[in-house]
KOLMIDREN-95050 format. One record per residue (C-alpha): residue in one letter; x, y, z. Coordinates in pm, 1 decimal. Layout:
N
+--------+----------+----------+----------+
: residu :        X :        Y :        Z :
+--------+----------+----------+----------+
:      a :        X :        Y :        Z :
...
+--------+----------+----------+----------+
***
This chain:
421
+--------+----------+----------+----------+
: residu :        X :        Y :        Z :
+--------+----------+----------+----------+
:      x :      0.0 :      0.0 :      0.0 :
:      x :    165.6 :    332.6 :   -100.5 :
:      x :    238.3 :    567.7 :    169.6 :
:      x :    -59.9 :    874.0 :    147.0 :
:      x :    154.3 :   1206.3 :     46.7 :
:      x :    175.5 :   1465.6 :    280.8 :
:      x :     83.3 :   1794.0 :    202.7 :
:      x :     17.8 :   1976.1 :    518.7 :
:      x :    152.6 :   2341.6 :    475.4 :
:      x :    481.7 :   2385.1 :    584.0 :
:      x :    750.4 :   2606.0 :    503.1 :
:      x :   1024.6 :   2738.4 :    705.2 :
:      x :   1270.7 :   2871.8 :    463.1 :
:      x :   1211.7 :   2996.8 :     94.7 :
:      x :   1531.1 :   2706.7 :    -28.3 :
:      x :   1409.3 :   2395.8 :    183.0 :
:      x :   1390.9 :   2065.4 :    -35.9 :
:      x :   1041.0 :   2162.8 :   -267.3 :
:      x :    771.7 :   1901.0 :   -192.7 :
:      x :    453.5 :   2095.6 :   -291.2 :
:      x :    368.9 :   2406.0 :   -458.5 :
:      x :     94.1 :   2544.3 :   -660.1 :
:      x :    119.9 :   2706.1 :  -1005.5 :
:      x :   -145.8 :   2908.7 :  -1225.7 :
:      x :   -107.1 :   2799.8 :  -1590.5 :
:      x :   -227.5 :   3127.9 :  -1802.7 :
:      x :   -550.7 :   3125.4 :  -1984.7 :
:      x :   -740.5 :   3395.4 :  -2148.8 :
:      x :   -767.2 :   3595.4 :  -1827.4 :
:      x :   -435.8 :   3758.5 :  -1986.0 :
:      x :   -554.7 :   3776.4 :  -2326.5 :
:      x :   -872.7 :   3927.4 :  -2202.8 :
:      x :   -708.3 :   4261.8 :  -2168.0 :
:      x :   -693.0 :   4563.3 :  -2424.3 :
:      x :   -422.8 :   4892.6 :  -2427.1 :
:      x :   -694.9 :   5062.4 :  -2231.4 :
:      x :   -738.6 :   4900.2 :  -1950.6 :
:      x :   -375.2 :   4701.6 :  -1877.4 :
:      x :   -285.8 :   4986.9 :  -1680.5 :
:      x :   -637.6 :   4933.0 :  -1479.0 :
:      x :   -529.9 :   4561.9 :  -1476.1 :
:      x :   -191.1 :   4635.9 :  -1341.4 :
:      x :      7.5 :   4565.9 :  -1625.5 :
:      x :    240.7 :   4794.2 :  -1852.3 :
:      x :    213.7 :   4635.1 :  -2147.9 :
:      x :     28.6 :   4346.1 :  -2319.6 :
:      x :    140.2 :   3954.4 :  -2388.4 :
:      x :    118.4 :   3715.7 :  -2612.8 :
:      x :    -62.0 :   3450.6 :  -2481.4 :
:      x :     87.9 :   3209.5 :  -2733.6 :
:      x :    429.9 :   3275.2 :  -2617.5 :
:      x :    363.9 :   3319.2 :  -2294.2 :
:      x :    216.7 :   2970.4 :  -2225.1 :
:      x :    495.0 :   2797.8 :  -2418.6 :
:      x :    728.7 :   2989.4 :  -2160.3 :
:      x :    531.2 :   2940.7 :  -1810.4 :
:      x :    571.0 :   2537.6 :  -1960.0 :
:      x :    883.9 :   2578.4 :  -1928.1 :
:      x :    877.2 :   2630.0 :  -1561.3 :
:      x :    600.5 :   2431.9 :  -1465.8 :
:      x :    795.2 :   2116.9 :  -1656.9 :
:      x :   1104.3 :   2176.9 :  -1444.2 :
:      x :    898.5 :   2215.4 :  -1174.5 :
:      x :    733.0 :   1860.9 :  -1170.5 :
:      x :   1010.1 :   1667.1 :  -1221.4 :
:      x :   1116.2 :   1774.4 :   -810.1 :
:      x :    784.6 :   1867.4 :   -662.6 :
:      x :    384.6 :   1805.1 :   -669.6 :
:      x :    231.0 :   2070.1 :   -824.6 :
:      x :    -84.2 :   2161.1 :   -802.3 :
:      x :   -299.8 :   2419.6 :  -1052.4 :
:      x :   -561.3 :   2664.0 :   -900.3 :
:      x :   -806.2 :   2576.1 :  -1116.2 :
:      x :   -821.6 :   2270.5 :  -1074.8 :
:      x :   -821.8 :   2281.1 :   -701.8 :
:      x :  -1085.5 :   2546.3 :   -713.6 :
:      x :  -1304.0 :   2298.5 :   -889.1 :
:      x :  -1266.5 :   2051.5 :   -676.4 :
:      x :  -1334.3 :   2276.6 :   -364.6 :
:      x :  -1654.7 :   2369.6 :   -574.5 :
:      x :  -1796.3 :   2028.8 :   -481.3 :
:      x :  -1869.3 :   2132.3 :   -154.8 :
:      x :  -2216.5 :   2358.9 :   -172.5 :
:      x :  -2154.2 :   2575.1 :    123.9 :
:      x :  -1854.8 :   2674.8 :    -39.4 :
:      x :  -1970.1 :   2747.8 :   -378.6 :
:      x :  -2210.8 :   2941.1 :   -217.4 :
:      x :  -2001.3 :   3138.0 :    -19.9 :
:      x :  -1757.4 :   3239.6 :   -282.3 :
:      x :  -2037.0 :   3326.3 :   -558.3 :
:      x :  -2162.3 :   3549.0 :   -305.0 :
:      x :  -1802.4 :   3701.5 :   -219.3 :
:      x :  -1782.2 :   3740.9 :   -608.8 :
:      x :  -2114.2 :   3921.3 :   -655.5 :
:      x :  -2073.3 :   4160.3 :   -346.7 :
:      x :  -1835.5 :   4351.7 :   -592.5 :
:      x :  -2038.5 :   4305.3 :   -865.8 :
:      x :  -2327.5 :   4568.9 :  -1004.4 :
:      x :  -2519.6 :   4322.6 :  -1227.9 :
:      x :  -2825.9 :   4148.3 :  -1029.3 :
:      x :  -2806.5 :   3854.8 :  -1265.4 :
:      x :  -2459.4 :   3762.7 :  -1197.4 :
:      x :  -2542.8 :   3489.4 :   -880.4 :
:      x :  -2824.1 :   3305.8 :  -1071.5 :
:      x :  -2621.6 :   3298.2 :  -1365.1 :
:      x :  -2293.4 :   3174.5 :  -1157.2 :
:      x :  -2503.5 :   2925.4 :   -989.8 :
:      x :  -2641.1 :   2742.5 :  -1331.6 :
:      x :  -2294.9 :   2655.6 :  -1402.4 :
:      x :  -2105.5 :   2308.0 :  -1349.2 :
:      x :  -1831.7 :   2387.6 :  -1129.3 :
:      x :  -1569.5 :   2322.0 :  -1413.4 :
:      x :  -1693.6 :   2574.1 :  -1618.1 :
:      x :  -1745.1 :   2811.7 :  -1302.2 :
:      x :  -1400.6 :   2817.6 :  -1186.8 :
:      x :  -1295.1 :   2862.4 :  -1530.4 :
:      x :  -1516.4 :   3206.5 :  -1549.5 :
:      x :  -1415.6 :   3320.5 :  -1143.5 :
:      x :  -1048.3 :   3334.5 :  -1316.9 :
:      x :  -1109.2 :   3446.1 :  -1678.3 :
:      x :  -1382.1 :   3663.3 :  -1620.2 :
:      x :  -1798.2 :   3659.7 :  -1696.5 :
:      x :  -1863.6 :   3783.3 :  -2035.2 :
:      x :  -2156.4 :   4059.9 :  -1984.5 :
:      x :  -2491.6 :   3978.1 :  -2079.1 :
:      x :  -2654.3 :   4279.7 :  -2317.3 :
:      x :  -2985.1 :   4191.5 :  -2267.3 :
:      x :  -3125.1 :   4568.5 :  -2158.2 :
:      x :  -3008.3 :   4872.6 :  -2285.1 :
:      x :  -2784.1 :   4993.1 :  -1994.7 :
:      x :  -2524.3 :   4664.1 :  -2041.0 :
:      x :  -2612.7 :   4678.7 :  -2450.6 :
:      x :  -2454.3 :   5010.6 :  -2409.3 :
:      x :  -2162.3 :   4947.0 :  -2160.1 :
:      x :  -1831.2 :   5014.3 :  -2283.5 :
:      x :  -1757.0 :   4734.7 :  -2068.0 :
:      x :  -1714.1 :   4380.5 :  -2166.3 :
:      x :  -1736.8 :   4186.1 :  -1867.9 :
:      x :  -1964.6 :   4170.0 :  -1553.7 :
:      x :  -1673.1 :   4027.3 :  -1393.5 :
:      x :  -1334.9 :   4066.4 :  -1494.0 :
:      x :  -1079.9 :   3850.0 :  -1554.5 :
:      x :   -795.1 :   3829.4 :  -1283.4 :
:      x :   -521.9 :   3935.8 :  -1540.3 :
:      x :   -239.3 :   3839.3 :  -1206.9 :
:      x :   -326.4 :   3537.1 :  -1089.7 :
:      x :    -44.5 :   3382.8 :  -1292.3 :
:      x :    178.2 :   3545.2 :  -1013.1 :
:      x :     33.1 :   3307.4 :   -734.9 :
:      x :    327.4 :   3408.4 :   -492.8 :
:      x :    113.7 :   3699.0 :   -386.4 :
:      x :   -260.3 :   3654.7 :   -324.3 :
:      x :   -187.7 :   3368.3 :    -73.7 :
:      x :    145.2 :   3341.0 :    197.4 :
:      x :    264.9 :   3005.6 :    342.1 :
:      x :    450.4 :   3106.3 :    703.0 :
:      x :    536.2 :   2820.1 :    878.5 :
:      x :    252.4 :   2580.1 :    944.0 :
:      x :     -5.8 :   2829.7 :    867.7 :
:      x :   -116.6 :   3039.2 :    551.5 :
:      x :   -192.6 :   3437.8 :    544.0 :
:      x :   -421.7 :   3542.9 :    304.9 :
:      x :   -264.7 :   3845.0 :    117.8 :
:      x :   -416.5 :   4216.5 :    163.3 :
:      x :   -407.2 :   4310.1 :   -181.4 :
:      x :   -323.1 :   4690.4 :   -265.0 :
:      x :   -552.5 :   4679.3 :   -562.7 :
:      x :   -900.6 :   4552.6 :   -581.1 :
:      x :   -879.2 :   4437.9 :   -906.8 :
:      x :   -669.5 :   4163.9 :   -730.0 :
:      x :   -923.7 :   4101.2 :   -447.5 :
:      x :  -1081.9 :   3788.4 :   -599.8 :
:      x :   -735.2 :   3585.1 :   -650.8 :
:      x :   -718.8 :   3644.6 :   -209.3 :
:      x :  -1096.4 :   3517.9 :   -157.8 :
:      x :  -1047.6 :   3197.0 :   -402.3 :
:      x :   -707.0 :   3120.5 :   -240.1 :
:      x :   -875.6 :   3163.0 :     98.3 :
:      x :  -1106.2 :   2928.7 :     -7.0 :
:      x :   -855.5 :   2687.7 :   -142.7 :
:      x :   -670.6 :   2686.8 :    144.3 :
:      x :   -983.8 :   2643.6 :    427.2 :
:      x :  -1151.0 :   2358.4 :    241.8 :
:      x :   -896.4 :   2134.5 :     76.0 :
:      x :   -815.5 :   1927.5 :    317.1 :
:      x :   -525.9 :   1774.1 :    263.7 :
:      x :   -326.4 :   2072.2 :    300.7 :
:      x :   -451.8 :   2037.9 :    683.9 :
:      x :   -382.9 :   2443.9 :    737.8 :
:      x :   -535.7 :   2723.6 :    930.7 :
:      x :   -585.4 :   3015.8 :    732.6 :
:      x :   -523.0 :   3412.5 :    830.8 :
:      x :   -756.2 :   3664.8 :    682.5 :
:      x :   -742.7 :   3963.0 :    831.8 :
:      x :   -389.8 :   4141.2 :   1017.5 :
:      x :   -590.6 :   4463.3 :   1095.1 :
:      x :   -794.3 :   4644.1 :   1384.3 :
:      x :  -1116.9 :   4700.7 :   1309.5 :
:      x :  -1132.8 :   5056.3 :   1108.3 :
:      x :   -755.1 :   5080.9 :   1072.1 :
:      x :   -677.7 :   5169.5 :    698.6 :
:      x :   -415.8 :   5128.4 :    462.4 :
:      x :   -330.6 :   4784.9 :    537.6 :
:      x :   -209.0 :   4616.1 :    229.5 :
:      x :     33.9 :   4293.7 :    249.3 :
:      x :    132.3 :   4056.3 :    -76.3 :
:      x :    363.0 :   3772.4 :    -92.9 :
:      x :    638.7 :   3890.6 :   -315.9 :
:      x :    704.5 :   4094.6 :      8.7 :
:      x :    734.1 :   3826.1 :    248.6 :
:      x :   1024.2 :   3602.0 :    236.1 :
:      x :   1055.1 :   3287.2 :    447.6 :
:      x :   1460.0 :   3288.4 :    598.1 :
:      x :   1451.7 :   3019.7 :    871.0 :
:      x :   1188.6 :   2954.0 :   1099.3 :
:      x :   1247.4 :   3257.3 :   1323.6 :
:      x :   1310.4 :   3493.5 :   1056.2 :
:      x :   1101.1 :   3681.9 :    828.9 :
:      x :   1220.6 :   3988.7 :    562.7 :
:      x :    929.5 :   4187.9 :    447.7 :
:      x :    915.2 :   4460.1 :    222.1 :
:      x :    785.2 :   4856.9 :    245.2 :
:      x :    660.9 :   4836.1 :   -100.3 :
:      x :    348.6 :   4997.8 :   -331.2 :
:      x :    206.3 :   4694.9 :   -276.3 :
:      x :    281.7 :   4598.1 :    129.0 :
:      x :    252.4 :   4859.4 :    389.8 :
:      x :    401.6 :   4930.1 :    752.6 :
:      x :     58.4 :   4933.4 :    898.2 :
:      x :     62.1 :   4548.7 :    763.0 :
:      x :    382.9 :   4468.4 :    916.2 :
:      x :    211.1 :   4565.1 :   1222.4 :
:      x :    -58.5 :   4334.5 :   1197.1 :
:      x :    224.9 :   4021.1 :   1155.9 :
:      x :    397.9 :   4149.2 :   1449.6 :
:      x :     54.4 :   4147.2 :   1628.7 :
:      x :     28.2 :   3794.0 :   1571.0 :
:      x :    363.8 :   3652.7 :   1646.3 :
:      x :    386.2 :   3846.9 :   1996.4 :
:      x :    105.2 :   3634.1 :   2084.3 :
:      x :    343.2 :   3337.4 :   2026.7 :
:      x :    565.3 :   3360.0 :   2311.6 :
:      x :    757.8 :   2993.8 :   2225.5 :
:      x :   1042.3 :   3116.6 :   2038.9 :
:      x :   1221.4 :   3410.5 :   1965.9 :
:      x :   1111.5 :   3640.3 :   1633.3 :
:      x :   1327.3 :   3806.3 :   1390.8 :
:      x :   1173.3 :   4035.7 :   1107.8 :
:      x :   1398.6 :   4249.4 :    859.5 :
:      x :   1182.7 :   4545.8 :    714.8 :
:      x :   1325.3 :   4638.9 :    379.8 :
:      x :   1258.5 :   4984.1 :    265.9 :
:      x :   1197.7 :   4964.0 :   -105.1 :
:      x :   1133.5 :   5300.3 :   -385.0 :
:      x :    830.2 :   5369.7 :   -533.3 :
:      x :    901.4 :   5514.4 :   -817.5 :
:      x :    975.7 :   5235.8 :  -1076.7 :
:      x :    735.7 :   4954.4 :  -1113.1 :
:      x :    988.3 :   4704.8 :  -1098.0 :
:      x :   1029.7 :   4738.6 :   -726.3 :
:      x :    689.2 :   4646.7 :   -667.4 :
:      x :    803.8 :   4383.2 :   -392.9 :
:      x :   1142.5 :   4275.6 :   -196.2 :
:      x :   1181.2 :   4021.0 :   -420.9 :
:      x :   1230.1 :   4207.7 :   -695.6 :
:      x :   1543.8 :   4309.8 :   -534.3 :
:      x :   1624.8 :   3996.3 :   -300.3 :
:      x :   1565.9 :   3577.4 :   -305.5 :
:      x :   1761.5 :   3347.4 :   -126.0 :
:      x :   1970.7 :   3083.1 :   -370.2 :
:      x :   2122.7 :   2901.7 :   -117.8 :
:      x :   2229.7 :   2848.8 :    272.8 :
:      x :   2508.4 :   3089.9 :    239.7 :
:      x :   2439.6 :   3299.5 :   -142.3 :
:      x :   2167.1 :   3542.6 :   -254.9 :
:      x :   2060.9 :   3714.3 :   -526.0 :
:      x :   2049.9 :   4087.6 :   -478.8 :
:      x :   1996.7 :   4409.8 :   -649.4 :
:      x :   2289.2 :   4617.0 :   -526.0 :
:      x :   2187.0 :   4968.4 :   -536.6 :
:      x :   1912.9 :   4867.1 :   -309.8 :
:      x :   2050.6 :   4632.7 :   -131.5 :
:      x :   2422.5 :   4684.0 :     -8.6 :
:      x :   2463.9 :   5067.5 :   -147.4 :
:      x :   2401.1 :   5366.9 :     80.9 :
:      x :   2042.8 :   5522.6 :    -11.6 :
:      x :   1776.3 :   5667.6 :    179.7 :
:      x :   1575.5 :   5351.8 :    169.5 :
:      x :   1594.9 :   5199.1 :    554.4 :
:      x :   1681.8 :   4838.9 :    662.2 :
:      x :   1497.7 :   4751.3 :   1014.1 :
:      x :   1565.6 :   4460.2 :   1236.3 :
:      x :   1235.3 :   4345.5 :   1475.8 :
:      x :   1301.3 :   4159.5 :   1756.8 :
:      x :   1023.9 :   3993.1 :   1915.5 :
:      x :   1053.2 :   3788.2 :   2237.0 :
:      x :    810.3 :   3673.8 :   2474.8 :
:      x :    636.9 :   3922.2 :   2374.1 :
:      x :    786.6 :   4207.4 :   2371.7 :
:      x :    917.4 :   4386.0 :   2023.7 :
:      x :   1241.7 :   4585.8 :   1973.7 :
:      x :   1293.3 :   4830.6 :   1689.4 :
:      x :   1640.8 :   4957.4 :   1499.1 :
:      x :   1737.6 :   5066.2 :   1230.2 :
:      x :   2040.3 :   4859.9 :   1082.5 :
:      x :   2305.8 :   4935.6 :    774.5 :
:      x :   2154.2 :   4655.6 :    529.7 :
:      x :   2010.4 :   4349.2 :    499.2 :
:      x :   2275.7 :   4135.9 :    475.2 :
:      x :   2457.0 :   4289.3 :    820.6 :
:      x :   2134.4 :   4213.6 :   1026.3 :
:      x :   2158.0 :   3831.0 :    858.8 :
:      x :   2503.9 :   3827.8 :   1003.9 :
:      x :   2418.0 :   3953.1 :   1342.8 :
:      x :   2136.1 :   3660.2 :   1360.1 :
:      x :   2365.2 :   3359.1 :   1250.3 :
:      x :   2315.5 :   3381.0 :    901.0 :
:      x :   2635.3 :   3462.3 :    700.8 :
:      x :   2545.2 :   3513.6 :    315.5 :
:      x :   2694.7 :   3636.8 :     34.7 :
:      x :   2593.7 :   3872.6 :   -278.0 :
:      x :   2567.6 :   3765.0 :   -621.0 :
:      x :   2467.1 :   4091.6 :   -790.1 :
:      x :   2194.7 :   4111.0 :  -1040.5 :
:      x :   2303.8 :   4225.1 :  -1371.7 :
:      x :   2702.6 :   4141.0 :  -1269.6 :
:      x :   2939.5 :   4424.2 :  -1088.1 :
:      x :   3081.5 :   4577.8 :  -1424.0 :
:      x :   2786.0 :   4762.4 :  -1541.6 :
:      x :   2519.0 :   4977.2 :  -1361.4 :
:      x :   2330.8 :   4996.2 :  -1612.5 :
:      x :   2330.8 :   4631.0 :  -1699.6 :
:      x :   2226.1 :   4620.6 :  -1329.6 :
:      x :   1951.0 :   4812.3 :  -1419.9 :
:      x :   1794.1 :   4658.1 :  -1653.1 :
:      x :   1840.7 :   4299.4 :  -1554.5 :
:      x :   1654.3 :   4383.9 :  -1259.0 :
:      x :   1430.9 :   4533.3 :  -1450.9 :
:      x :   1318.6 :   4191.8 :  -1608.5 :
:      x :   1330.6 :   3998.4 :  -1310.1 :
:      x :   1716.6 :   3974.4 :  -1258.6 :
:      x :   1706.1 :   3953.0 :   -912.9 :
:      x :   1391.1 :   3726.8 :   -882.0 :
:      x :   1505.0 :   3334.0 :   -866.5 :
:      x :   1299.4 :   3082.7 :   -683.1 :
:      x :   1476.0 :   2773.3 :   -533.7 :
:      x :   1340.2 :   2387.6 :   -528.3 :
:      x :   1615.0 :   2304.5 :   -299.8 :
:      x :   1933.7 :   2453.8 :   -180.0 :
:      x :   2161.4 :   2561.6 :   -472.0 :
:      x :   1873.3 :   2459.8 :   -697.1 :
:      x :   1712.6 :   2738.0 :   -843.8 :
:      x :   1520.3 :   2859.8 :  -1158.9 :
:      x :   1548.4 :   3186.2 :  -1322.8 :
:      x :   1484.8 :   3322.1 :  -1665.3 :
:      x :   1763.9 :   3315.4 :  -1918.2 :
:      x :   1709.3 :   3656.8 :  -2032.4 :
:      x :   1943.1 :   3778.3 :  -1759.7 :
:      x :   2263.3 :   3736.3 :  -1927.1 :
:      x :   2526.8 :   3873.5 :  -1740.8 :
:      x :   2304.8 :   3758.6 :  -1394.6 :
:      x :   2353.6 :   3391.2 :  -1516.7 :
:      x :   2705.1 :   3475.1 :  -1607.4 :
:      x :   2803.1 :   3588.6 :  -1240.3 :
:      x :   2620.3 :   3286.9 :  -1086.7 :
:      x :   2829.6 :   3036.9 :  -1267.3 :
:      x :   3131.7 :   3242.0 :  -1215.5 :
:      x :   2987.9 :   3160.1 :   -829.6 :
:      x :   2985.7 :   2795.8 :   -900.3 :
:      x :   2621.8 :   2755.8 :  -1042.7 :
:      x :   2579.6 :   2510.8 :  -1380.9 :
:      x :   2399.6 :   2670.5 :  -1620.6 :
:      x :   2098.8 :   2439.1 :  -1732.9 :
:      x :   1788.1 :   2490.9 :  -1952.6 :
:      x :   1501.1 :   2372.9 :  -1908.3 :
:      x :   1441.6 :   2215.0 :  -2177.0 :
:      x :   1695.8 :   1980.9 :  -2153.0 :
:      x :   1569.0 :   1929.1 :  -1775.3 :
:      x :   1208.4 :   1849.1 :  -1912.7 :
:      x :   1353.6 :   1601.9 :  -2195.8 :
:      x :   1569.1 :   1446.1 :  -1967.2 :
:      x :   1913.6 :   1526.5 :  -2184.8 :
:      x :   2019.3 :   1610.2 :  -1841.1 :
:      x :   1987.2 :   1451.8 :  -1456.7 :
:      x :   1974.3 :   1706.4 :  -1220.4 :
:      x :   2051.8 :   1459.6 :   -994.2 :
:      x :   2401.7 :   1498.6 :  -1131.5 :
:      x :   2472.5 :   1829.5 :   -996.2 :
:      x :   2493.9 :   1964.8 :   -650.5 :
:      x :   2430.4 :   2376.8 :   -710.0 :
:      x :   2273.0 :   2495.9 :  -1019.7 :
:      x :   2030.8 :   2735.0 :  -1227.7 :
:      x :   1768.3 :   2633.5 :  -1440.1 :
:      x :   1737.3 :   2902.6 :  -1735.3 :
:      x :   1347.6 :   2922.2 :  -1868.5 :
:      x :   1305.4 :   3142.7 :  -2163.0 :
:      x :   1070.7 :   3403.6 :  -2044.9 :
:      x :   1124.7 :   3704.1 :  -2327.3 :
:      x :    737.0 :   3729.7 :  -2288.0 :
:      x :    634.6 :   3658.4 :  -1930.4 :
:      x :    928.1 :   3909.9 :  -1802.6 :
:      x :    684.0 :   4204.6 :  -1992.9 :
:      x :    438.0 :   4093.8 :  -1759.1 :
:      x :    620.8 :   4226.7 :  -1438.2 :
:      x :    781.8 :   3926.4 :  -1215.4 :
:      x :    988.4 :   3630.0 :  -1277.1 :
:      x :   1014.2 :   3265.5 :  -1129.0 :
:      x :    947.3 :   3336.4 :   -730.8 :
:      x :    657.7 :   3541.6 :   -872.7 :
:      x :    492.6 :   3262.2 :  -1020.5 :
:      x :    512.3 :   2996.6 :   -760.7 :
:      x :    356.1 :   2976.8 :   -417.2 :
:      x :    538.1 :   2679.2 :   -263.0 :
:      x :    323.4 :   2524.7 :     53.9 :
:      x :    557.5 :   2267.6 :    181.4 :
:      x :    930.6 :   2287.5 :    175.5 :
:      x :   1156.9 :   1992.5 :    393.9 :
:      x :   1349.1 :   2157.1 :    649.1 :
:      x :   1710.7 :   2277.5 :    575.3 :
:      x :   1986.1 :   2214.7 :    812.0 :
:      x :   2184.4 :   2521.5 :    840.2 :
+--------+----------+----------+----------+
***
């Protein structure tokens, strides 16, 4: 009798062993978007869908052969099965919704074809002349995003926080993730949904902010997207865990260039002892503050500290740079980490997956000891990744780069093994 596979949420680190994560494979959510509204949708530019799904294979292929990976919509059909829960979420849905026939009509669909439309949007009925009129094509729209799971939903530790999204046009991807996570099971989690007092404002928190270093140790980021007053609301739930002592690093990030939209834009992990940073950021002097929290038994300490990596080093953890873009060029910097340069995601120590378009980032890794592999040679088996102990995956991602994230962006990992340091 085969063993039953564990996938109770766990993750302690963001380079732990990968044993489960889920992926959203894009559909016509993304096509379902015109030059007018991308901005509305969050997006600078438009994709080719084509393209775009032949890359995201790329990464879901490499991504199989060392995990189980799971697809949203397919777990938000099967959570569909459950009545109260259809019902719950239809009525989430249509709360935000101006159209009175949107429930019935949700409801008279199987739920394969329902979770389909919750992600790629209703198509508005013109059946008076108000909608025949409407310069708007759907009664729902589609969640243009959700191919960037990493941020609607947060694994920490045993547990899973349901992001604060800054936008509402991202609000849905939190409620069906919510929903994923309360009533599948398997995954044998307690969900967080709200971080705030009641009234307080301006609480936004998304996962490309929220890295994972250890199991004491969190790095958040001050972004567009993730605000202090959110930070607050973690730190209001770990001081009520007064088992071990907390570490948070607060990154400070700018505002003015969509590609810092979260920390890890500028900042993943690679390894026990290597990142991947952006080094203006990161290790140069700006006006952009690094804070180390300290919470024990209760109690929470506050400084300000000279950079990430110092505070690391002060808590144990001694890591080294690899610079985004290489150290010849700051330009080259610039726009490497403009494309994602600086966003990797790791399936195990070492083992990471970026995409190739980052020339002179690949370069420095390798001169730092990482094989260079693509992943199509992973995915046809020409190679055995078995057969090497640190390496990068390259995905071709030409496309999905224009859409504003890279590999950690995609990927919200749920259960990690544990790493010994």
């Amino acid at each position: 009798m085969n063993k039953k596979l564990d996938l109770s949420v766990q993750i302690n680190s963001e380079i732990g062993e990968l044993e489960g994560v889920i992926l959203h494979s894009l559909g016509s959510e993304v096509e379902n978007m015109t030059p007018e509204n991308a901005e509305r949708a969050l997006y600078s530019d438009i994709l080719n869908l084509a393209v775009a799904q032949k890359e995201y294979e790329q990464l879901k292929g490499v991504l199989k052969k060392v995990a189980n990976v799971f697809e949203v919509k397919e777990l938000l059909q099967s959570i569909l099965e459950q009545q109260e829960v259809k019902n719950s979420l239809i009525n989430k849905v249509s709360a935000s919704c101006s159209h009175s026939y949107v429930p019935d009509y949700l409801h008279s669909l199987d739920n394969k074809e329902l979770a389909r439309q919750l992600i790629e949007g209703v198509i508005l009925q013109r059946t008076n002349l108000s909608r025949f009129l409407s310069h708007q094509r759907f009664a729902v729209r589609p969640l243009h995003n959700f191919f960037f799971t990493r941020d609607a939903s947060i694994s920490m530790f045993d547990k899973v926080l349901v992001g604060q999204m800054a936008s509402k046009v991202r609000e849905r991807e939190s409620q069906i993730m919510d929903a994923i996570f309360t009533n599948y099971k398997d995954f044998n989690t307690m969900t967080i949904t709200s971080i705030g007092k009641p009234n307080e404002e301006n609480i936004s928190i998304e996962g490309g902010d929220v890295l994972i270093g250890r199991d004491d140790l969190l790095l958040i980021g001050i972004s567009t997207r993730t605000t202090p007053q959110g930070i607050d609301g973690i730190i209001r739930k770990l001081k009520k865990d007064k088992s071990k002592k907390r570490h948070i690093i607060v990154q400070e990030l700018p505002t003015d260039r969509e590609s810092f939209i979260h920390l890890d834009m500028v900042f993943t992990f690679l390894n026990t002892h290597e990142c991947i940073v952006y080094e203006p950021v990161i290790m140069q002097p700006n006006r952009f503050k690094t804070i180390h929290i300290t919470i024990d038994n209760g109690d929470v300490k506050i400084v300000e500290e000279k950079n990430i990596l110092e505070v690391l080093s002060k808590i144990g953890m001694d890591i080294k740079p690899i610079y985004c873009g290489g150290r010849a060029d700051l330009w080259t910097q610039e726009r490497e980490q403009w494309h994602s340069g600086a966003n990797f995601f790791a399936f195990g120590p070492g083992k990471v997956i970026g995409y190739n378009r980052n020339v002179y980032t690949i370069e420095e890794m390798h001169k730092n000891g990482y094989e260079v592999l693509k992943a199509k040679d992973v995915i046809r088996e020409n190679v055995n990744l078995d057969d090497y102990n640190k390496y990068v995956v390259t995905i071709e991602g030409s496309e999905l780069s224009r859409g504003g994230g890279g590999a950690r962006c995609m990927t919200m990992p749920f259960r990690r093994k544990n790493v010994s340091w």
